[in-house]
C-alpha positions as CSV (number, residue, x, y, z in Angstrom):
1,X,20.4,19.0,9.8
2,X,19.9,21.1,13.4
3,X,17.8,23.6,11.4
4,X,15.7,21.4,9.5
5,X,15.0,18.9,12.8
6,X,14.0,22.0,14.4
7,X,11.8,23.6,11.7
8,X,10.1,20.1,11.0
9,X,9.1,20.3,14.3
10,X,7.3,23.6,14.6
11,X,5.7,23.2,10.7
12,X,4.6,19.9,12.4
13,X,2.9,21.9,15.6
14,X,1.6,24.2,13.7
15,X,-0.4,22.2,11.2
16,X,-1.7,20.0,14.0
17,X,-3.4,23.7,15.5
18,X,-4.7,24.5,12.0
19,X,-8.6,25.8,11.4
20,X,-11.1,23.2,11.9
21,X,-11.8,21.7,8.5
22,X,-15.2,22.8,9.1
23,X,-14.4,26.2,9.5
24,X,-15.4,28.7,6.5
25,X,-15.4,32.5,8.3
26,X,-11.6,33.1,8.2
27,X,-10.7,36.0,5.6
28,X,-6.4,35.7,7.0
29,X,-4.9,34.3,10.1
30,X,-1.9,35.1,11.7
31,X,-0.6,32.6,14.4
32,X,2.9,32.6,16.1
33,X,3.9,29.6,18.0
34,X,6.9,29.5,20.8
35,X,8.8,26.1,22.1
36,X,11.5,26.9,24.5
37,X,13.5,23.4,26.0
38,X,15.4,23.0,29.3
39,X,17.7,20.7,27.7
40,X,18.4,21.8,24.0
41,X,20.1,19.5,22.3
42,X,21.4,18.3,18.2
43,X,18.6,20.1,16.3
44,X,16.7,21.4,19.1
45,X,17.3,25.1,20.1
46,X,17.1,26.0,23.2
47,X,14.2,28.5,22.1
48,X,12.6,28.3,18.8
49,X,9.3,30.3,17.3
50,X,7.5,30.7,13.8
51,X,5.0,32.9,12.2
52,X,2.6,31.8,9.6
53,X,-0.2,33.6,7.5
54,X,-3.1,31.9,6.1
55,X,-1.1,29.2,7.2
56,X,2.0,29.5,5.3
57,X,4.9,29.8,7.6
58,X,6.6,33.3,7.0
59,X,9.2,33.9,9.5
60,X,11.6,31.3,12.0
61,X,13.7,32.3,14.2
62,X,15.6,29.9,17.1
63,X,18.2,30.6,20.1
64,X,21.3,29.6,17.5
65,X,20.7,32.2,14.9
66,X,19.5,35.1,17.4
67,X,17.7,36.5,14.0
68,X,14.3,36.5,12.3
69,X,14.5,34.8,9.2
70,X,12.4,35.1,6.1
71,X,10.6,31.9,5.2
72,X,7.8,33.3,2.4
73,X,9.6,35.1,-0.6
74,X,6.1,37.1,-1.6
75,X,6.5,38.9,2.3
76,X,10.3,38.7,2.0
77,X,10.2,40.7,-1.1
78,X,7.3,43.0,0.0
79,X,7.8,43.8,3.8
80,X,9.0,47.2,4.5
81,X,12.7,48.0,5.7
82,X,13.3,47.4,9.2
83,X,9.9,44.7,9.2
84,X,12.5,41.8,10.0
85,X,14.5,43.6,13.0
86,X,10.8,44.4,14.7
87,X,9.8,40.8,14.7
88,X,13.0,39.8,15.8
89,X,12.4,42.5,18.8
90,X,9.3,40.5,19.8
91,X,10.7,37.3,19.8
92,X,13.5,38.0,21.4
93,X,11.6,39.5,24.4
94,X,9.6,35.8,24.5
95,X,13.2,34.1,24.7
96,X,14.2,36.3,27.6
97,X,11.1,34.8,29.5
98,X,11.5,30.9,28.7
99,X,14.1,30.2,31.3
100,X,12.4,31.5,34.1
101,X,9.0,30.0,32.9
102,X,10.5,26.4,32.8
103,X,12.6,26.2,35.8
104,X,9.2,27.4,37.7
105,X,7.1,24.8,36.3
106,X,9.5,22.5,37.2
107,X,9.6,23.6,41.0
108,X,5.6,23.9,41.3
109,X,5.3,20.2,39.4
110,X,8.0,19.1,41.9
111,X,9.9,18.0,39.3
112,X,13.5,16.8,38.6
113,X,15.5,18.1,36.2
114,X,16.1,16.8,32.7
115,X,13.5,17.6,29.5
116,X,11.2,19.9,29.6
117,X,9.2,21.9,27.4
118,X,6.8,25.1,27.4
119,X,4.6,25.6,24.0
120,X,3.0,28.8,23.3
121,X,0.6,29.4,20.6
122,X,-1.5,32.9,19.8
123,X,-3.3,33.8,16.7
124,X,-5.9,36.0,15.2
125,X,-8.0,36.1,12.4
126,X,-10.1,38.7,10.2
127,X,-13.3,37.4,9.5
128,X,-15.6,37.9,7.3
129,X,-18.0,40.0,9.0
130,X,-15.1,42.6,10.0
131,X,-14.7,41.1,13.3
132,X,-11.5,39.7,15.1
133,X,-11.0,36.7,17.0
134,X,-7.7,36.1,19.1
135,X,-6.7,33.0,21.2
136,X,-3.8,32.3,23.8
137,X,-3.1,28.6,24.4
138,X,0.4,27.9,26.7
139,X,1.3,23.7,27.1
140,X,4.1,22.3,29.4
141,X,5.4,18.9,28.8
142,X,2.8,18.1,26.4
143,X,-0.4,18.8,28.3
144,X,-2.7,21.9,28.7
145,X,-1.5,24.3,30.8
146,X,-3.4,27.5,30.7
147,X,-5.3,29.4,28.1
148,X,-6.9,32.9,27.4
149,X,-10.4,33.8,26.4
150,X,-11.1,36.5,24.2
151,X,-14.5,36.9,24.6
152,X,-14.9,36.5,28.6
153,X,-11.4,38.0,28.8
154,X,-10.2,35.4,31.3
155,X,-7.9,32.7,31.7
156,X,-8.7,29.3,32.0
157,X,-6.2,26.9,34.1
158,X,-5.6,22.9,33.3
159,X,-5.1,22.0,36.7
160,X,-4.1,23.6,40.1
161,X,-0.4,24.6,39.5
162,X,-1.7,26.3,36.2
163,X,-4.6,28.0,39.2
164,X,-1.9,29.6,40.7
165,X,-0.2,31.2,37.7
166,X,-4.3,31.8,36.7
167,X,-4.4,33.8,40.0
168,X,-1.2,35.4,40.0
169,X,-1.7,37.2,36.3
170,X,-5.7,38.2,36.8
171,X,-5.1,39.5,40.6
172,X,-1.6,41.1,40.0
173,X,-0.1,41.6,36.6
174,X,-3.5,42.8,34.9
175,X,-1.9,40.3,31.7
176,X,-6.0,39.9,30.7
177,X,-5.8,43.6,29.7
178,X,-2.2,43.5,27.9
179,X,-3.6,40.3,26.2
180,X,-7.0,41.5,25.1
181,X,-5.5,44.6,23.6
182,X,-2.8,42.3,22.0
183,X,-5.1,40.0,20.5
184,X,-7.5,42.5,19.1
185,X,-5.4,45.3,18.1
186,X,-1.6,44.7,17.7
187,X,-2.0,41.3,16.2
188,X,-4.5,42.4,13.4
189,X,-2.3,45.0,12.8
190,X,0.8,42.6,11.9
191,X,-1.6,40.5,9.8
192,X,-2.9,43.4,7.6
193,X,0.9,43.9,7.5
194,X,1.7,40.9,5.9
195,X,-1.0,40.1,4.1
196,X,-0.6,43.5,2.2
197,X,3.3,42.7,2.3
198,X,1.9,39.0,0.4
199,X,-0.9,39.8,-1.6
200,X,0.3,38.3,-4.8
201,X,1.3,34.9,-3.2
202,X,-1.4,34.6,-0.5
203,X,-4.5,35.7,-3.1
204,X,-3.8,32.9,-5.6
205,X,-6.5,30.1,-5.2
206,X,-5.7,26.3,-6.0
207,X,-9.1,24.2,-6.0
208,X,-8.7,20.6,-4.2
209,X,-8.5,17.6,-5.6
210,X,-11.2,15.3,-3.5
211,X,-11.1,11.9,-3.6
212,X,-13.9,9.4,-1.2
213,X,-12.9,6.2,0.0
214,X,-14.7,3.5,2.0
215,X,-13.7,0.3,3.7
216,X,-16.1,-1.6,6.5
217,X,-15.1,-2.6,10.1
218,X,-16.8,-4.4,12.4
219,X,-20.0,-4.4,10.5
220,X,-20.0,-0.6,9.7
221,X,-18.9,1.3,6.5
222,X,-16.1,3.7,6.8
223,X,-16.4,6.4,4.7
224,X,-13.3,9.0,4.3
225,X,-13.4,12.2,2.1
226,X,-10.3,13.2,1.3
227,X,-9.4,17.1,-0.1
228,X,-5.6,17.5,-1.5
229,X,-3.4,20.5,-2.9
230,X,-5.7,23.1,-2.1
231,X,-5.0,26.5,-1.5
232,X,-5.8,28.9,0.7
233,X,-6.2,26.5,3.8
234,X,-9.9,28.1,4.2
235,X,-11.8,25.5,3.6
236,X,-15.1,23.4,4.2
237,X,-15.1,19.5,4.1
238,X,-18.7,18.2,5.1
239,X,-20.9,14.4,5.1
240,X,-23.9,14.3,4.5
241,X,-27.1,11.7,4.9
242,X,-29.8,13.0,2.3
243,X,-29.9,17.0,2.1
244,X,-28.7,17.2,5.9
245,X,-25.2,17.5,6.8
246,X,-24.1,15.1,9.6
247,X,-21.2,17.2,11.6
248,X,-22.4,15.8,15.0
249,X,-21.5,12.1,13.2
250,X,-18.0,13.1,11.2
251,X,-14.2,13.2,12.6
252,X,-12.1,15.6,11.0
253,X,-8.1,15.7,10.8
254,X,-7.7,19.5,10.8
255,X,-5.9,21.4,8.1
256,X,-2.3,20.0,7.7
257,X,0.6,22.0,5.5
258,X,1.9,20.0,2.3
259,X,5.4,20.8,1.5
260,X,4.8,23.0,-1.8
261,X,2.6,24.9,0.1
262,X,-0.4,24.0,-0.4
263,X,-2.6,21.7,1.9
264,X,-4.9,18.2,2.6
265,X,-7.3,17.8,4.8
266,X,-10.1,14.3,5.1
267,X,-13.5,13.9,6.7
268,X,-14.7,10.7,8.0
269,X,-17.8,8.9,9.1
270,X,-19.3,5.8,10.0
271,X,-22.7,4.1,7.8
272,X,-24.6,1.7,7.8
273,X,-23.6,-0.6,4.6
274,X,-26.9,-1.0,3.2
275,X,-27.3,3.2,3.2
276,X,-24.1,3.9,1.6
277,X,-25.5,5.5,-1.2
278,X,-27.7,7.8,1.0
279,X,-24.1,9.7,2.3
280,X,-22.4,12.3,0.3
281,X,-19.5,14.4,0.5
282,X,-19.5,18.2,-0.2
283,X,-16.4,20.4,-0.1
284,X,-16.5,24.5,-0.5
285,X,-13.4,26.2,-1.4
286,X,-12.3,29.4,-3.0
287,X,-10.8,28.1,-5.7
288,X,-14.0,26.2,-6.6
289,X,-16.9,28.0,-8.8
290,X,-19.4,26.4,-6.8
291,X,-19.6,23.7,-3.7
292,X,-18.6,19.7,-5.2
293,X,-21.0,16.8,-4.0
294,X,-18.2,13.6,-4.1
295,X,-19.9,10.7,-3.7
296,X,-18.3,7.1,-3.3
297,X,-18.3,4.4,-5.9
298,X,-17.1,1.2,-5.1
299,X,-14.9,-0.4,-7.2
300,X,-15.4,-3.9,-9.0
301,X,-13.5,-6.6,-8.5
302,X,-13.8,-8.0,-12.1
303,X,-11.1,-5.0,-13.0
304,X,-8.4,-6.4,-10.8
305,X,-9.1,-9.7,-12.6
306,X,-8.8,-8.7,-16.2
307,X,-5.5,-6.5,-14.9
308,X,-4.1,-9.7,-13.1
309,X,-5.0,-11.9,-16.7
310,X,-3.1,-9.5,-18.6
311,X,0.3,-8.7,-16.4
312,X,0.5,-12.7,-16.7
313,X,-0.1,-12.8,-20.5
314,X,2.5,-10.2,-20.9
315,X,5.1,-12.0,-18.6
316,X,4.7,-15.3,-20.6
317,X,5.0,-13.5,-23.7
318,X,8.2,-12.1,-22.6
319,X,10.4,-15.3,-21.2
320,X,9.1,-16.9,-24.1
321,X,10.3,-14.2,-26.7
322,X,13.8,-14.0,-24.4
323,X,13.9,-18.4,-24.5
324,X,14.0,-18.1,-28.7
325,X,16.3,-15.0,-28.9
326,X,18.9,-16.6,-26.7
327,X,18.6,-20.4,-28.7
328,X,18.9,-18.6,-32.0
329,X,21.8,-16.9,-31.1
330,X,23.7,-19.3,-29.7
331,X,22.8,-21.9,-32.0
332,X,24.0,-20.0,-35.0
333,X,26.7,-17.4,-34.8
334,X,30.2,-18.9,-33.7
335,X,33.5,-18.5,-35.6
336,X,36.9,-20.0,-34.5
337,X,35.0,-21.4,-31.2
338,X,34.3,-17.9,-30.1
339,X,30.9,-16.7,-30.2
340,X,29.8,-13.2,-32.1
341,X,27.2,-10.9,-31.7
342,X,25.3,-10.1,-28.9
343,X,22.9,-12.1,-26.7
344,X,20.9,-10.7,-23.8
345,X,19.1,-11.6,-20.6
346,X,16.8,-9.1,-19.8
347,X,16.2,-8.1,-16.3
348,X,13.3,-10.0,-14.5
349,X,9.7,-8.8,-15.5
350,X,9.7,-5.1,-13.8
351,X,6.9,-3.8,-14.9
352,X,3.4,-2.7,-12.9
353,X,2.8,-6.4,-12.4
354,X,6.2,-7.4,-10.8
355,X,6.5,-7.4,-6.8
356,X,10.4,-9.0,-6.3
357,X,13.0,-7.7,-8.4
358,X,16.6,-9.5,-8.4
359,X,18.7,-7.4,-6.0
360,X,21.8,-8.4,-8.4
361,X,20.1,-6.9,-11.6
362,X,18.8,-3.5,-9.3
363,X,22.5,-3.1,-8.5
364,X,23.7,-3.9,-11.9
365,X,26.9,-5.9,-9.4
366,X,27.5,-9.6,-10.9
367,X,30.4,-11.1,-9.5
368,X,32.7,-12.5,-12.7
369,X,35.4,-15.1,-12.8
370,X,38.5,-12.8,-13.9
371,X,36.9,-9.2,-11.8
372,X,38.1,-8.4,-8.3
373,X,34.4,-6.5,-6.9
374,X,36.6,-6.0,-3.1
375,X,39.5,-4.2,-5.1
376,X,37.5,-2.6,-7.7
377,X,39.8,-2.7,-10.7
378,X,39.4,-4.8,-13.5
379,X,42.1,-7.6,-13.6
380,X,42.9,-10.2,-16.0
381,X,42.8,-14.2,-15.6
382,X,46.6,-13.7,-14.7
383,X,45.6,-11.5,-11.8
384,X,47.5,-8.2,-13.4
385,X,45.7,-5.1,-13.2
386,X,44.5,-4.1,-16.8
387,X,44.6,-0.3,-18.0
388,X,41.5,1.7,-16.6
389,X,40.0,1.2,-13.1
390,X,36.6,0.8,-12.4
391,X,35.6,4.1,-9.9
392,X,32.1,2.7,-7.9
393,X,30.6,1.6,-11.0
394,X,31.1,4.4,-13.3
395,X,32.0,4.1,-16.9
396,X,35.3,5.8,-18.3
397,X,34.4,9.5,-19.5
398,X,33.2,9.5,-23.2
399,X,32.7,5.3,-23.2
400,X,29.0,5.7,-21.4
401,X,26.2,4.1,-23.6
402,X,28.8,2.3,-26.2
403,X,26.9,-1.3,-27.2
404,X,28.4,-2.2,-30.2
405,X,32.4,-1.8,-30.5
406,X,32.1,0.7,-32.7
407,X,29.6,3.5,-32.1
408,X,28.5,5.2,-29.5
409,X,25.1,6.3,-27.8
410,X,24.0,7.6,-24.6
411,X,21.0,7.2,-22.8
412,X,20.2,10.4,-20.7
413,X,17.4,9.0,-18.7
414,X,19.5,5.8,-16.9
415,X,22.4,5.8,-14.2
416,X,25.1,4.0,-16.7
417,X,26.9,1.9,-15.7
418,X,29.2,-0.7,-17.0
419,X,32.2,-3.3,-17.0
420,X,33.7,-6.1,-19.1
421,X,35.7,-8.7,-17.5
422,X,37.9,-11.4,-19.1
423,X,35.1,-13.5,-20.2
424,X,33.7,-10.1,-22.3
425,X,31.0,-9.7,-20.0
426,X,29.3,-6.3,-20.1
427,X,27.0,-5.4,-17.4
428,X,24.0,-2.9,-17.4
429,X,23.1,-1.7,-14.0
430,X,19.0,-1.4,-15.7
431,X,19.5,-5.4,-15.9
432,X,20.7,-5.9,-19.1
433,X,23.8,-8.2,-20.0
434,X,25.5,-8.2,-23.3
435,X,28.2,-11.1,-24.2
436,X,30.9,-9.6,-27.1
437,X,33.9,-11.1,-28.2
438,X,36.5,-12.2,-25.9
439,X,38.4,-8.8,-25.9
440,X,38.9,-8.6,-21.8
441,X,39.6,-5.7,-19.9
442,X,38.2,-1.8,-20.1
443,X,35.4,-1.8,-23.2
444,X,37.1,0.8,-25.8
């Protein structure tokens, strides 16, 4: 539970810095992202980092485990020997520095003790044009702290406690140099690394599946294009009014990870609602042969009628058929004042049209005159204990799917379960009831 709390957390950070849905120049990415806490606690480290390529997280590590840890089998399989024990190296030199760097934020904040956080992202990318790009971004407590740029090579402080750190690393350490040579040499280098290391896994290309939506607020149309199970993340998710594309007008969510791997994104924008049909969507990916225009089609409302009309048809049809099963059977079959045969109650309507189902049917629990639920044992009218016990609902091995008395049948795709009291009741937990002759007791 501690190591999935904390990795939920970092694939969560992570996919909140992706690409900018609009973005379409990024060959591979490599971005590592640090969170080291003052107060660790039940699933939170004390330090904790991850690597991801293209997006796919490759590598955790956290303060508990004190070891890299392969996350992507293509660059587990792949990666040369000694690869993991280097990036554990690095890490491990960022953990060394996290104490220090909380405790004096906390003093230059003027701050008491308790939580406290420090987030460091920095990536690179390989670009189509052969270029690099590289960014530092540092947080504390949730806010913007201080950040580097690549191209000025300078940072850039939040506020005035992030000015003095701003000062302190320009004026004495020289850490825009050690940056700028991290950023456009040693971190490509890693990338090529693993991208070689997961060429097979990260080259594969899964096409989105795009679906527009609209709903109107306030007077305006909101229209939402929506790409799904894509892969890679490189991807480009536009609206546009005629032949132009509208960018300046359009929110994006950013690029977020799904859990096979793959990724989602959405675009959204606001229209007029008499110039709904002028706006389209268009979406580029690699895995497409050529850009998709996605346009949004409202849907009718005489559908949901007809679909309404029939779920009702159906449901009459069905306590009607029940209503004459049940008075033919019990009308007809009885010897010796005990009835024979099998008569049923099915389960109320469950089917797309149903919205309450009977909690005592999804359980499959009825309590029964002659059954003691609280003890769970089957008991006779006498109170005595009969032969078998009932364990949580299960049948007795080799007695699952048995209807008739006789033969037996099993039905692989239901949870069976089943009991017969002293007035022969047997219970389905999928809502059926089936009433056989008085036999009491364990159904044999």
């Amino acid at each position: 539970m501690a190591a999935a709390l904390g990795l939920g957390l970092l694939l969560g950070v992570l996919g909140l810095l992706g690409e900018p849905a609009g973005a379409n120049k990024v060959l591979h990415s490599l971005r590592y992202l640090y969170v080291a806490v003052s107060e660790p606690g039940p699933g939170i480290p004390q330090f904790m980092a991850m690597g991801s390529v293209d997006g796919i997280p490759f590598a955790r590590y956290d303060s508990d485990r004190g070891r890299a840890e392969p996350l992507a089998q293509g660059i587990k399989h792949g990666a040369e020997p000694g690869f993991w024990d280097s990036v554990t190296q690095v890490v491990v030199q960022r953990q060394h520095n996290a104490p220090v760097n909380l405790e004096t934020l906390r003093v230059r904040y003027n701050q008491s003790r308790g939580l406290h956080t420090v987030l460091t992202v920095y990536s690179c990318d390989l670009l189509s044009d052969g270029s690099v790009r590289g960014s530092f971004r540092r947080g504390y407590d949730g806010r913007d702290f201080i950040s580097f740029d690549l191209g000025s090579r300078r940072f850039v402080a939040a506020d005035a406690v992030a000015e003095i750190t701003r000062r302190h690393w320009e004026d004495e350490e020289n850490q825009a140099e050690v940056w700028t040579n991290y950023l456009k040499h040693e971190c490509p280098e890693w990338l090529r690394k693993c991208v070689r290391y997961g060429q097979k896994e990260l080259e594969r290309k899964e096409p989105p599946d795009v679906h527009v939506s609209g709903k109107e607020e306030h007077g305006m149309l909101i229209l939402s294009c929506h790409a799904y199970g894509f892969y890679p993340n490189t991807i480009t998710v536009n609206w546009m009014k005629g032949d132009e594309i509208w960018d300046q007008e359009t929110e994006w969510s950013g690029i977020l990870p799904n859990s096979d791997g793959t990724f989602h994104t959405w675009a959204r924008i606001e229209a007029l609602p008499e110039e709904q049909e002028q706006y389209r969507c268009r979406v580029e990916h690699p895995g497409m042969l050529e850009p998709g225009i996605f346009t949004w089609e409202p849907t009718s409302g005489g559908n949901l009628t007809v679909v309404v009309a029939v779920c009702v048809i159906a449901a009459i049809l069905v306590i009607a058929l029940t209503g004459f099963i049940v008075w033919r059977l019990q009308s007809g079959n009885t010897q010796d004042g005990v009835r024979k045969g099998a008569w049923i109650h099915p389960a109320p309507f469950q089917e797309s049209c149903a919205t309450d189902i009977d909690s005592t049917f999804s359980t499959g629990r009825r309590d029964r005159d002659g059954y003691n639920m609280a003890a769970g044992r089957d008991v006779g009218t006498n109170g005595s204990t009969t032969r078998k016990e009932w364990d949580q609902g299960a049948i007795p091995e080799g007695d699952q799917g048995r209807m008739d008395g006789q033969g037996s049948g099993r039905d692989s795709g239901s949870e069976q379960r089943s009991r017969v009291g002293s007035d022969g009741i047997v219970e389905w937990n999928w809502g059926w009831i089936l009433e056989r002759d008085q036999v009491g007791g364990w159904m044999e």
